[in-house]
C-alpha positions in Angstrom: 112.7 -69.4 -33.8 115.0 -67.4 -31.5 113.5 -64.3 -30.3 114.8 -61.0 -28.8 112.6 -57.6 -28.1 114.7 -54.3 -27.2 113.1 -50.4 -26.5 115.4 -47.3 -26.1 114.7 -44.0 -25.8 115.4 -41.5 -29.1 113.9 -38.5 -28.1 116.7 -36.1 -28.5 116.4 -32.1 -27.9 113.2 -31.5 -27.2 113.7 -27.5 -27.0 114.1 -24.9 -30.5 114.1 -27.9 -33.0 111.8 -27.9 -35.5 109.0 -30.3 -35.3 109.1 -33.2 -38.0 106.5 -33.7 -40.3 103.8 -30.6 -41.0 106.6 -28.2 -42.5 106.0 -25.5 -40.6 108.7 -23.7 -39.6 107.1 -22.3 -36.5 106.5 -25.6 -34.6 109.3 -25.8 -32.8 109.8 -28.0 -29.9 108.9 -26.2 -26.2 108.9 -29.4 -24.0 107.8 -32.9 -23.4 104.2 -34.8 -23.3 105.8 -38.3 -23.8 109.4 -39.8 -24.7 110.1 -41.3 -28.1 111.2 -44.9 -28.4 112.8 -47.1 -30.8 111.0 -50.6 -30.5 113.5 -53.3 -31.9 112.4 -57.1 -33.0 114.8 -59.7 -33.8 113.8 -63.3 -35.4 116.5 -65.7 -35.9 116.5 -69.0 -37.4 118.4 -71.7 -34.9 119.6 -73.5 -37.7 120.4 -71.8 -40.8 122.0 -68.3 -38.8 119.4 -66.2 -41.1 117.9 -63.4 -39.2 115.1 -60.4 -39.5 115.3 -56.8 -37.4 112.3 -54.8 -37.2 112.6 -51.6 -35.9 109.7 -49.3 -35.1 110.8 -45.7 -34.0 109.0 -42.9 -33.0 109.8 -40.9 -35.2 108.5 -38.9 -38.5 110.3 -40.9 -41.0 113.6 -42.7 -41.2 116.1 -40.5 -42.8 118.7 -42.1 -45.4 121.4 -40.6 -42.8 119.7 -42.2 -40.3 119.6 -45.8 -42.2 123.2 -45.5 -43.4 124.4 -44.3 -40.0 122.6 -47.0 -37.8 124.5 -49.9 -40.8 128.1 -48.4 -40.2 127.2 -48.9 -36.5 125.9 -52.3 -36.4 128.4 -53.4 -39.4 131.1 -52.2 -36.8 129.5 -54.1 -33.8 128.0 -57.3 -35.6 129.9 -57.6 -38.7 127.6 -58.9 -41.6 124.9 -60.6 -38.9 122.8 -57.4 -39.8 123.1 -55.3 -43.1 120.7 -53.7 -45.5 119.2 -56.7 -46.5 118.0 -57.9 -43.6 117.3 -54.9 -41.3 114.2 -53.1 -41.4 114.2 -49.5 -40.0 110.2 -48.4 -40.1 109.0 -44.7 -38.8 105.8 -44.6 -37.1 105.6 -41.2 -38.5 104.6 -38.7 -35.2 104.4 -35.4 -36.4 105.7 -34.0 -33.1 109.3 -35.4 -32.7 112.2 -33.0 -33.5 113.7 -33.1 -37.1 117.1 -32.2 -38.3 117.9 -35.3 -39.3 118.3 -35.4 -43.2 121.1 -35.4 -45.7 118.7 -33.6 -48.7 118.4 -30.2 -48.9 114.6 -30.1 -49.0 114.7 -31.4 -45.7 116.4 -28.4 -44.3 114.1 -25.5 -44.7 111.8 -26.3 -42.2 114.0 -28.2 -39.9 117.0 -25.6 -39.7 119.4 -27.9 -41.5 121.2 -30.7 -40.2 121.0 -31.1 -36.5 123.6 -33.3 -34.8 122.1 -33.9 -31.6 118.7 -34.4 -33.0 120.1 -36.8 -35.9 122.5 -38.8 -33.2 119.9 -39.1 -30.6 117.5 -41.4 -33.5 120.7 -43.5 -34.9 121.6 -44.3 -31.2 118.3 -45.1 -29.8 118.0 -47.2 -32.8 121.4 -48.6 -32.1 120.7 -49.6 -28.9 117.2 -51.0 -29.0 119.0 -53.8 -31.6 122.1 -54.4 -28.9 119.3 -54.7 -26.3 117.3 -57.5 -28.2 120.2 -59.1 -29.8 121.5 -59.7 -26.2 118.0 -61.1 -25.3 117.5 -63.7 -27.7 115.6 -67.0 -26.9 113.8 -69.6 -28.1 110.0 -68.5 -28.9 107.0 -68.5 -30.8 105.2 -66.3 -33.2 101.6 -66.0 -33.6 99.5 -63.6 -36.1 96.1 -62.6 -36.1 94.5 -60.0 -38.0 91.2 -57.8 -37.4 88.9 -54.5 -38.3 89.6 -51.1 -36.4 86.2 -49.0 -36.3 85.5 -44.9 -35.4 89.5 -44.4 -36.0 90.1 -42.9 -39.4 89.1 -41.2 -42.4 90.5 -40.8 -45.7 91.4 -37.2 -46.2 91.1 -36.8 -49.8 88.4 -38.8 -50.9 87.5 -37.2 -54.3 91.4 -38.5 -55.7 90.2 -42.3 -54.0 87.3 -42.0 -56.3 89.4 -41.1 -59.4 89.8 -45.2 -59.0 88.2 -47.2 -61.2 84.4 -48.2 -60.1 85.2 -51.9 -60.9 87.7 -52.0 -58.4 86.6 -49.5 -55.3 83.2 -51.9 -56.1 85.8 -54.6 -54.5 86.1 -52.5 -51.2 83.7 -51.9 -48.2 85.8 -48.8 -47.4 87.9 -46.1 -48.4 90.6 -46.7 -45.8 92.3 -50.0 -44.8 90.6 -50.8 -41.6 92.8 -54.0 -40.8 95.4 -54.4 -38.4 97.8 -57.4 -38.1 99.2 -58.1 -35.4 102.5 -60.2 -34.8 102.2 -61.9 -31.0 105.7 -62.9 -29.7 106.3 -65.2 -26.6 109.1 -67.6 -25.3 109.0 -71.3 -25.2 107.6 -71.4 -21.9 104.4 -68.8 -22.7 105.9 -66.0 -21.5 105.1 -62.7 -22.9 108.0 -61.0 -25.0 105.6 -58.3 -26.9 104.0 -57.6 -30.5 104.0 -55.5 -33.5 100.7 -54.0 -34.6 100.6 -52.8 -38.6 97.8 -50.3 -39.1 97.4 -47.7 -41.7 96.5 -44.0 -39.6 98.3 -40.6 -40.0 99.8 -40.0 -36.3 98.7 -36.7 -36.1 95.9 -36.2 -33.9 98.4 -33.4 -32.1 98.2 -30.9 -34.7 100.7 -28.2 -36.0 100.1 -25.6 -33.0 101.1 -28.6 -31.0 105.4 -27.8 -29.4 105.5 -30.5 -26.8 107.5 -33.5 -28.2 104.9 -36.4 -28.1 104.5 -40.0 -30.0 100.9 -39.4 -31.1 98.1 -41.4 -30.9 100.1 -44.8 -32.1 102.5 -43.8 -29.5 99.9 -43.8 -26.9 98.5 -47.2 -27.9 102.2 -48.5 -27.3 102.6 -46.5 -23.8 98.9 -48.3 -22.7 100.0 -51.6 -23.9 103.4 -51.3 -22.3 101.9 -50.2 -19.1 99.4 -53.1 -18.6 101.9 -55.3 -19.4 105.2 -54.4 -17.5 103.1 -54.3 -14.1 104.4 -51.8 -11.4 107.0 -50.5 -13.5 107.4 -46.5 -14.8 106.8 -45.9 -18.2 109.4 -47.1 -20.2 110.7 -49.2 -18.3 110.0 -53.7 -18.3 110.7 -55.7 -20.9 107.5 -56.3 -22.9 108.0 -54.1 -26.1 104.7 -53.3 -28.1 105.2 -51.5 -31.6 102.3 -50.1 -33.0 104.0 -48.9 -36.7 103.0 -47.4 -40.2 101.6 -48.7 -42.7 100.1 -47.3 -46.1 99.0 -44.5 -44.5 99.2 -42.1 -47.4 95.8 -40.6 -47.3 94.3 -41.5 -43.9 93.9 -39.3 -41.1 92.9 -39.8 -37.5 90.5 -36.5 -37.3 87.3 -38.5 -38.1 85.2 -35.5 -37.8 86.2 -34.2 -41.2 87.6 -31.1 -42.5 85.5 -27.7 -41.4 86.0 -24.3 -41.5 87.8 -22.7 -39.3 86.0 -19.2 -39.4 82.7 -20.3 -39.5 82.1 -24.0 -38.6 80.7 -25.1 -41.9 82.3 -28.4 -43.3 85.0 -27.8 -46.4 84.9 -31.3 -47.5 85.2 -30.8 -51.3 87.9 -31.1 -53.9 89.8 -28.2 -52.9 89.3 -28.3 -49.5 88.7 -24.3 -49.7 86.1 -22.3 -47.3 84.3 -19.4 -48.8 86.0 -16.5 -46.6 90.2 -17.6 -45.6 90.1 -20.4 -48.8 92.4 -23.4 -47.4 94.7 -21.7 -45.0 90.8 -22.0 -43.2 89.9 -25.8 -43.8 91.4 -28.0 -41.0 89.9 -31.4 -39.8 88.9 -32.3 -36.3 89.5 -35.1 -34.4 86.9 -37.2 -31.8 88.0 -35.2 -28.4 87.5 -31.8 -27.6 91.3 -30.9 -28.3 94.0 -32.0 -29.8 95.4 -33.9 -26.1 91.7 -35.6 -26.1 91.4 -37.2 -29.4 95.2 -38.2 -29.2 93.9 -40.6 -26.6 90.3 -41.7 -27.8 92.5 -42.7 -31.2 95.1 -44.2 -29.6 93.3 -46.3 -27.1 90.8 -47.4 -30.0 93.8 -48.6 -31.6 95.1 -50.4 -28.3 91.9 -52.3 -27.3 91.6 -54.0 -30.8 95.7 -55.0 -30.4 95.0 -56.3 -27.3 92.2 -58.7 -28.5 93.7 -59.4 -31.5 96.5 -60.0 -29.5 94.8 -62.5 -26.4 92.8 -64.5 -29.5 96.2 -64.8 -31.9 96.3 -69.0 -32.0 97.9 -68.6 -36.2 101.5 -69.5 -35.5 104.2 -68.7 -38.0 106.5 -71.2 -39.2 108.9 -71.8 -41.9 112.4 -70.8 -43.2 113.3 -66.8 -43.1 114.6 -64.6 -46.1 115.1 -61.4 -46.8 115.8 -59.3 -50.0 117.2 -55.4 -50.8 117.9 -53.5 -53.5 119.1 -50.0 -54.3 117.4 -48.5 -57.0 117.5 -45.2 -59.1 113.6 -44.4 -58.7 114.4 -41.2 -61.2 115.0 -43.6 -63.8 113.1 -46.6 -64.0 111.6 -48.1 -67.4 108.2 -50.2 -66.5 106.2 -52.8 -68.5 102.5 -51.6 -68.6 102.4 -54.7 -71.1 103.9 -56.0 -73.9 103.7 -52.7 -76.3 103.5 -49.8 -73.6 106.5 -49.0 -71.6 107.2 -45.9 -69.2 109.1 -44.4 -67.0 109.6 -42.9 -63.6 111.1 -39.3 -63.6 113.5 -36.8 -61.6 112.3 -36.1 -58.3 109.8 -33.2 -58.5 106.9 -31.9 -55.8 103.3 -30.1 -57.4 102.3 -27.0 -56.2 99.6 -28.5 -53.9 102.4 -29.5 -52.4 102.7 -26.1 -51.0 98.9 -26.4 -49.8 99.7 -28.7 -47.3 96.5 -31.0 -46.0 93.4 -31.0 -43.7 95.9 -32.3 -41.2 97.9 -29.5 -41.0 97.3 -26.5 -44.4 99.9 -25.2 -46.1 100.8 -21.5 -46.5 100.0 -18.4 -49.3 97.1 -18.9 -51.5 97.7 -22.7 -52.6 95.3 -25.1 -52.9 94.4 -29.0 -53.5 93.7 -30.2 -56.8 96.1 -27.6 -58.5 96.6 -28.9 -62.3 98.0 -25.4 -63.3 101.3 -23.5 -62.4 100.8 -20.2 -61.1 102.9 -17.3 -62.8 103.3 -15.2 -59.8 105.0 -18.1 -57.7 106.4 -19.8 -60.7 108.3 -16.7 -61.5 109.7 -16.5 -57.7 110.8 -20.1 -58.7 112.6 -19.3 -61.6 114.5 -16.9 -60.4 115.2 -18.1 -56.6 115.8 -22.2 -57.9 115.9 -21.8 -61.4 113.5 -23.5 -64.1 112.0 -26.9 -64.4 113.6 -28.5 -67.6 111.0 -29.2 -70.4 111.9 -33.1 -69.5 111.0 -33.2 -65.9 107.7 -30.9 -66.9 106.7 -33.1 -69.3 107.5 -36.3 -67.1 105.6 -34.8 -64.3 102.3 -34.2 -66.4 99.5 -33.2 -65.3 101.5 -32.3 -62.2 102.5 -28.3 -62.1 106.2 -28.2 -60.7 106.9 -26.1 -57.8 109.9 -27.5 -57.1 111.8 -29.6 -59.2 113.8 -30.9 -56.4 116.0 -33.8 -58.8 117.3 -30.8 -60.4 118.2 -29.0 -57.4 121.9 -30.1 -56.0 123.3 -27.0 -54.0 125.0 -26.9 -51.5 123.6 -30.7 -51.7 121.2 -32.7 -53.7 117.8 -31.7 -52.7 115.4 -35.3 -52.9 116.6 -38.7 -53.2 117.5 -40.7 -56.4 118.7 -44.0 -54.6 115.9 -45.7 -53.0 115.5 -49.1 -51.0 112.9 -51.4 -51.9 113.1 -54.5 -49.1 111.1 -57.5 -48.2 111.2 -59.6 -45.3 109.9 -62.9 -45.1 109.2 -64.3 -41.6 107.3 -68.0 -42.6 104.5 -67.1 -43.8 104.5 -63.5 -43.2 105.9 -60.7 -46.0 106.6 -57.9 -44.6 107.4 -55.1 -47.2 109.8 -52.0 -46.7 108.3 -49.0 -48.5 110.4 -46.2 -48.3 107.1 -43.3 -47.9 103.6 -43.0 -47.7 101.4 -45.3 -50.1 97.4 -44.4 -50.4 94.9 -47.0 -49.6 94.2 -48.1 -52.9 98.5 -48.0 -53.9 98.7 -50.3 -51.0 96.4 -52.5 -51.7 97.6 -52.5 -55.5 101.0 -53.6 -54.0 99.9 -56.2 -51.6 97.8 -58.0 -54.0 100.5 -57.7 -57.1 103.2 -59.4 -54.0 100.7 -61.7 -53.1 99.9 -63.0 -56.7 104.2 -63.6 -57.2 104.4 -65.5 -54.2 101.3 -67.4 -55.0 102.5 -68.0 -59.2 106.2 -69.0 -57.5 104.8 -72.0 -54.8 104.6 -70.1 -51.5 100.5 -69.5 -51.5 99.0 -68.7 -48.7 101.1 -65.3 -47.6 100.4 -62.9 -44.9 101.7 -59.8 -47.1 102.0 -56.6 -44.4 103.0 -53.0 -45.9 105.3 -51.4 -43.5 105.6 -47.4 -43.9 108.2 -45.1 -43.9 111.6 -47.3 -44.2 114.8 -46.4 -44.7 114.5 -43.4 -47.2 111.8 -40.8 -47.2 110.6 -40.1 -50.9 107.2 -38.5 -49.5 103.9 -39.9 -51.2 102.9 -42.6 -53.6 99.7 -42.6 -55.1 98.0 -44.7 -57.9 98.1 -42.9 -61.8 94.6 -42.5 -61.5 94.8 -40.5 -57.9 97.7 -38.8 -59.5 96.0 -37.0 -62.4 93.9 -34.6 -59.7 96.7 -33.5 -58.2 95.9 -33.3 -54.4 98.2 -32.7 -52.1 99.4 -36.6 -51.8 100.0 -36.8 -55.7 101.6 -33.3 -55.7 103.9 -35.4 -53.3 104.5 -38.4 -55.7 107.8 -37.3 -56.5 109.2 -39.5 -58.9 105.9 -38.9 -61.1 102.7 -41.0 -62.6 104.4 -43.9 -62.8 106.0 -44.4 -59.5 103.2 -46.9 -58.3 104.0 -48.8 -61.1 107.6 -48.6 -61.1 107.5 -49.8 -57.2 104.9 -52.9 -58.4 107.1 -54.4 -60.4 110.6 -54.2 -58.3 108.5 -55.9 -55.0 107.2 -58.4 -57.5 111.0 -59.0 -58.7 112.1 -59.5 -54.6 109.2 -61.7 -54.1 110.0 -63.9 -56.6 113.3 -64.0 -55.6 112.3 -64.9 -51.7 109.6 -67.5 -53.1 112.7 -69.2 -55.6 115.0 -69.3 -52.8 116.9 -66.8 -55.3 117.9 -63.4 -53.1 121.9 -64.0 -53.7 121.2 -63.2 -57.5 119.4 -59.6 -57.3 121.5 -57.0 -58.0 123.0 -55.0 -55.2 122.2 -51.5 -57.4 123.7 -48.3 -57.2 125.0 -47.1 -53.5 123.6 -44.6 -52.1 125.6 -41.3 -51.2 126.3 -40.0 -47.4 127.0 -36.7 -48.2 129.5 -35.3 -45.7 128.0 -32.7 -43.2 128.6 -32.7 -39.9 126.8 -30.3 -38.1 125.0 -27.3 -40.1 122.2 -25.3 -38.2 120.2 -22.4 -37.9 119.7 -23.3 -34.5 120.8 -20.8 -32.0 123.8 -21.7 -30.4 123.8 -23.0 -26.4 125.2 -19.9 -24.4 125.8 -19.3 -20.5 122.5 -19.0 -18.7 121.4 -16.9 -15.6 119.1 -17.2 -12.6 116.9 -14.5 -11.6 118.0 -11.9 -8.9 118.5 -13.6 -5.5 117.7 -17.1 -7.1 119.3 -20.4 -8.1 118.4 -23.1 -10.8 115.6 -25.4 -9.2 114.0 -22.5 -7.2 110.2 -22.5 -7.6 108.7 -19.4 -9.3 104.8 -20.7 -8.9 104.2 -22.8 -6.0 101.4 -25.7 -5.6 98.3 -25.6 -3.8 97.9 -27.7 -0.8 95.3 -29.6 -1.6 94.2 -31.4 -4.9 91.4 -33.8 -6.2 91.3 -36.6 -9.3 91.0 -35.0 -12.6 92.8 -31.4 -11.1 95.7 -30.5 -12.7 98.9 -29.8 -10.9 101.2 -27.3 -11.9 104.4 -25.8 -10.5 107.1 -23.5 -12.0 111.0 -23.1 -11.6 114.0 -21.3 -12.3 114.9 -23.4 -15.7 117.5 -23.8 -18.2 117.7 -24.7 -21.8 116.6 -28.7 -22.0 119.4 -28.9 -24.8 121.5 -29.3 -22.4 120.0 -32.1 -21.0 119.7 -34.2 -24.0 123.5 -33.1 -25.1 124.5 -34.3 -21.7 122.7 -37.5 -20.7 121.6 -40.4 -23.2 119.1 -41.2 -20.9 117.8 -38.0 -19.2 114.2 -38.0 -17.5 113.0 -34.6 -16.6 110.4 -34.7 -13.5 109.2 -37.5 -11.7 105.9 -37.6 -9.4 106.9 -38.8 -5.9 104.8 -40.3 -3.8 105.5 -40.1 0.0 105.8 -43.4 2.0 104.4 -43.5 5.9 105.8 -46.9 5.9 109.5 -46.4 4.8 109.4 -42.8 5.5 110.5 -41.8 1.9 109.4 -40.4 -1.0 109.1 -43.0 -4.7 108.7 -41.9 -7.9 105.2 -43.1 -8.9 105.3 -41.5 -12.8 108.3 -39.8 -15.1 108.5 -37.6 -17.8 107.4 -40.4 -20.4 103.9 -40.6 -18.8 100.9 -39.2 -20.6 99.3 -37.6 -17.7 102.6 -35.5 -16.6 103.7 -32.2 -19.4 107.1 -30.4 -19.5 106.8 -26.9 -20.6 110.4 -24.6 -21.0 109.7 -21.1 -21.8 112.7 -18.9 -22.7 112.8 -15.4 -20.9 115.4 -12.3 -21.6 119.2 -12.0 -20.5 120.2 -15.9 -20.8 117.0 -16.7 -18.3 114.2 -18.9 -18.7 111.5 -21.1 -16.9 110.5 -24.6 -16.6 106.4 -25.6 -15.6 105.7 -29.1 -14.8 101.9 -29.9 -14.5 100.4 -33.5 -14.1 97.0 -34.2 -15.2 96.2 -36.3 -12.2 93.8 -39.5 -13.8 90.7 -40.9 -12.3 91.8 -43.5 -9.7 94.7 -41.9 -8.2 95.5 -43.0 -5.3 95.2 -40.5 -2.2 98.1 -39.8 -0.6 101.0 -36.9 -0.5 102.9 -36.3 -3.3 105.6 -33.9 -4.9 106.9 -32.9 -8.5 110.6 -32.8 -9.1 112.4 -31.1 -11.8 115.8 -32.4 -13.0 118.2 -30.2 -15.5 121.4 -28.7 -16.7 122.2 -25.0 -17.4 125.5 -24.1 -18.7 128.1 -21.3 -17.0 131.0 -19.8 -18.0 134.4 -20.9 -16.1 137.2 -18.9 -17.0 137.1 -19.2 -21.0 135.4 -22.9 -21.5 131.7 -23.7 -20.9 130.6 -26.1 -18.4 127.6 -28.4 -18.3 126.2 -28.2 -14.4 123.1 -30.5 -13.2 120.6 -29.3 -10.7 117.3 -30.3 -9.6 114.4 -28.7 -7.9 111.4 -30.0 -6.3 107.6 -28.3 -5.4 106.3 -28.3 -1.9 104.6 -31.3 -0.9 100.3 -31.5 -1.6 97.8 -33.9 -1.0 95.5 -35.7 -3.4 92.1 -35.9 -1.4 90.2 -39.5 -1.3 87.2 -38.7 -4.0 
């Protein structure tokens, strides 16, 4: 095969946006922990020109904008060498990157509608991580290896898993997937190009009081690979790219501790996930480390050392032609075959009111709770009149689900869920990797990998690696199985297209499998297009005015000065005269906040030894009265520093006033100089 790896940043504003992925429109975004990157993966064939992107982005979900947005672009650039058939766009689903980013209307409550910035800073990272390893394709290998991931998840709603049937939990060792695949990618001469790990865990180990934009604990499993690979250089930077992306994630969460009262420390692990004084506004789950920073690494470093062996021990090498197939399909109106006498449909897009309740992850608001199988006349009523009624067709579709939201009836000033939905396999030799466009549960995913597996086998390609890769292309929030689905937690609430959606998804990846294993892809049909709805920029978010220093001060100055002297483990914090980062990211594709500097006897100058995509180093802006506001920089310092003098730097933009137009002006600052002490 030829080969090509690209990484770009697609962090974006990382100030006042909303934070993607808990739904509350409180968590907005008040700095930096680590930058977001799009990871992009290109395998071509030599001889037949057929080739396969995978993208990995850190990011909540890809958007349909997003998808359609990052085509037009690479139509523009490439011409058909990558479409919708052959490009993969995955989400590793953080919870704490800005949102924003959406065409549907549902999308926009919590995120403050459509934000430009926010939506352009995703399609171009994307954008460029494909230019990047398109321009650094070479002849390589693949190898894939696959192993078990231990102490890193559990699943959060265990009492809809055990709706399953017994025969076939009986099958299972574990409620969760605990397998990760990993893809091993090096050139003809042995050298390392990078990987792609596939393993089902909710990123959100940062929960939802969390406002520094971070990539989670899959994001830190990427940053530690990165770093021990690309040798010397600052965080990302080098050209070893390691994705670590979604997979059926649906009911799996990273806070292995378990849910437990808030209040009063007692656990809340039952069907409702209610405590006895608060109900579920009370029952949240905790992670291994004694905050939410903690147990972001403990996860994501589990994750990382079983990559890394699965990695050095992958000898499996993939070989054999490459296909890839796409459809568009109208998932609010598709007939299935149970068998030969029962057939059923999918319905209009429509979300329960345990919806509303949220999860253990991150609990909704009001009064809801999990496992709601009735409406509630007080809220429905609210509905009624604010959104207007559910028709008696989408209610009875929905069964036993109670609507709070029937979203595929909703279309001002825009539609408010999806109907047109990719399904999308891609076939690298013997490895299947398939598109899903949301969140499957365990037991959905492994429904749909073994009902792929069984068409490729019945068709003559036995023997398939078949991967699930989460949150492509179009968000359509949960999928769970019709037996998970009748009690109504919050992922089946979520199942928006209804009890059948499992099924309906089953049998279009069995129809593109059998048209990968029959050599058949140029027969599917293309299916409906779907729409890009034309809004440019439309936001609650508060408009980018002049900004002022204090009294007697300029941009840059320090406010809160560092000590002299520090040891390993300390924690290093400075302050300045800040602006609005918003500034920054509108101004710069490529803007890095702080660095840490190390001073040089040797050369007599200072180096940046870390940046602002470093895990150890946080960006804090906190807006002040009168068009003022402040900027802290600390930096965590890590066991095994080395001594030495060092200094934190601060680089910005604030915007002023010139006659009537506003400029854009950078400044920087920088803290006094302190020593780190020999321990």
């Amino acid at each position: 095969y030829l080969v090509g790896v690209g990484r770009a940043d697609c962090t974006g504003p990382v100030a006042q946006v909303p934070l993607m992925g808990y739904a509350n429109p409180d968590q907005v975004g008040g700095g930096l922990l680590s930058r977001l990157y799009s990871r992009a993966f290109i395998v071509a064939d030599p001889e037949t020109s057929k080739r396969v992107v995978f993208v990995s982005a850190d990011i909540g979900m890809v958007s349909q904008r997003v998808r359609l947005e990052v085509l037009k672009q690479l139509q523009s650039k490439y011409g058909d060498l990558y479409g919708q058939d052959n490009v993969i766009l995955s989400g590793t689903h953080t919870h704490s990157g800005p949102g924003g980013y959406f065409q549907y209307t549902l999308f926009w409550i919590t995120s403050k509608g459509l934000i430009r910035p926010a939506l352009n800073s995703i399609v171009n990272g994307i954008v460029k991580s494909i230019d990047i390893a398109h321009e650094n394709m070479r002849k390589g290998r693949l190898f894939i290896n696959r192993g078990t991931v231990e102490n890193s998840q559990i699943n959060r709603s265990p009492f809809s898993y055990l709706a399953n049937p017994e025969s076939e939990r009986s099958r299972y060792s574990s409620n969760t997937d605990k397998e990760m695949v990993v893809l091993k990618m090096e050139d003809e001469d042995g050298h390392e190009l990078g990987l792609i790990s596939w393993f089902a865990v909710h990123p959100v180990s940062m929960n939802n009081s969390n406002h520094l934009v971070n990539s989670d604990n899959v994001g830190y499993a990427s940053y530690l690979f990165e770093q021990e690979k690309n040798k010397g250089m600052l965080p990302g930077e080098g050209s070893f790219v390691a994705a670590f992306a979604s997979s059926n994630l649906g009911d799996v969460s990273p806070n292995t501790r378990g849910p437990f009262c808030a209040n009063t420390g007692e656990s809340c692990d039952n069907p409702q996930s209610i405590c006895p004084v608060g109900g579920a506004a009370m029952c949240m789950a905790k992670g291994p480390g004694n905050d939410m920073f903690e147990s972001t690494r403990i996860i994501g470093q589990n994750i990382y050392l079983k990559a890394k062996e699965l990695y050095e021990k992958a000898t499996e090498e993939l070989t054999g032609p490459l296909s890839s197939a796409h459809q568009w399909v109208n998932m609010s109106d598709v007939s299935v075959e149970l068998n030969a006498t029962h057939t059923v449909k999918t319905c209009k897009p429509a979300l329960g009111h345990s919806f509303a309740a949220g999860t253990i992850d991150g609990v909704g608001a009001f009064n809801f709770t999990q496992g709601t199988v009735e409406g509630d006349p007080f809220w429905d009523q609210i509905r009624d009149q604010l959104l207007g009624e559910p028709s008696n067709e989408t209610k009875a579709c929905h069964k036993p689900k109670p609507i709070l939201f029937s979203t595929g009836e909703m279309t001002w000033p825009h539609p408010w869920h999806p109907d047109i939905v990719d399904v999308q396999i891609a076939a690298i030799g013997s490895l299947a990797i398939l598109a899903v466009p949301g969140e499957f549960t365990t037991m959905s995913g492994r429904r749909l990998r073994e009902a792929v597996q069984s068409e490729f086998d019945s068709h003559g390609t036995p023997g398939m690696n078949v991967v699930i890769a989460g949150l492509c292309n179009v968000y359509t929030h949960y999928i769970t199985t019709y037996e998970e689905y009748q009690v109504q937690r919050y992922e089946a609430a979520s199942t928006i297209y209804g009890p059948h959606t499992l099924s309906a998804y089953i049998q279009l990846y069995r129809g593109l499998a059998k048209a990968i294993a029959l050599n058949a892809t140029q027969n599917l049909p293309r299916g409906p297009e779907p729409p890009l709805f034309n809004v440019t920029n439309l936001t609650l978010l508060p408009s980018l005015g002049a900004e002022n220093a204090p009294a007697n001060k300029n941009f840059g100055d320090v406010l809160e000065e560092v000590r002299q002297k520090y040891q390993e483990r300390e924690v290093v914090g400075v302050t300045f005269v800040g602006a609005n980062p918003r500034n920054s990211a509108e101004n710069a594709t490529e803007h890095n906040f702080l660095t840490v500097e190390r001073y040089s006897n040797i050369s007599s100058s200072w180096r940046a030894v870390l940046n602002d995509a470093s895990w150890d180093t946080r960006f804090y802006w906190t807006k002040g009265s009168r068009g003022q506001s402040n900027v802290s920089i600390e930096w965590h310092i890590p066991a095994g520093t080395e001594p030495g003098v060092y200094r934190l730097r601060y680089f910005g933009h604030y915007k002023k006033r010139v006659f009537l137009r506003l400029i854009t002006v950078p400044f920087e600052g920088s803290s006094s100089a302190f020593q780190i002490a020999a321990p």
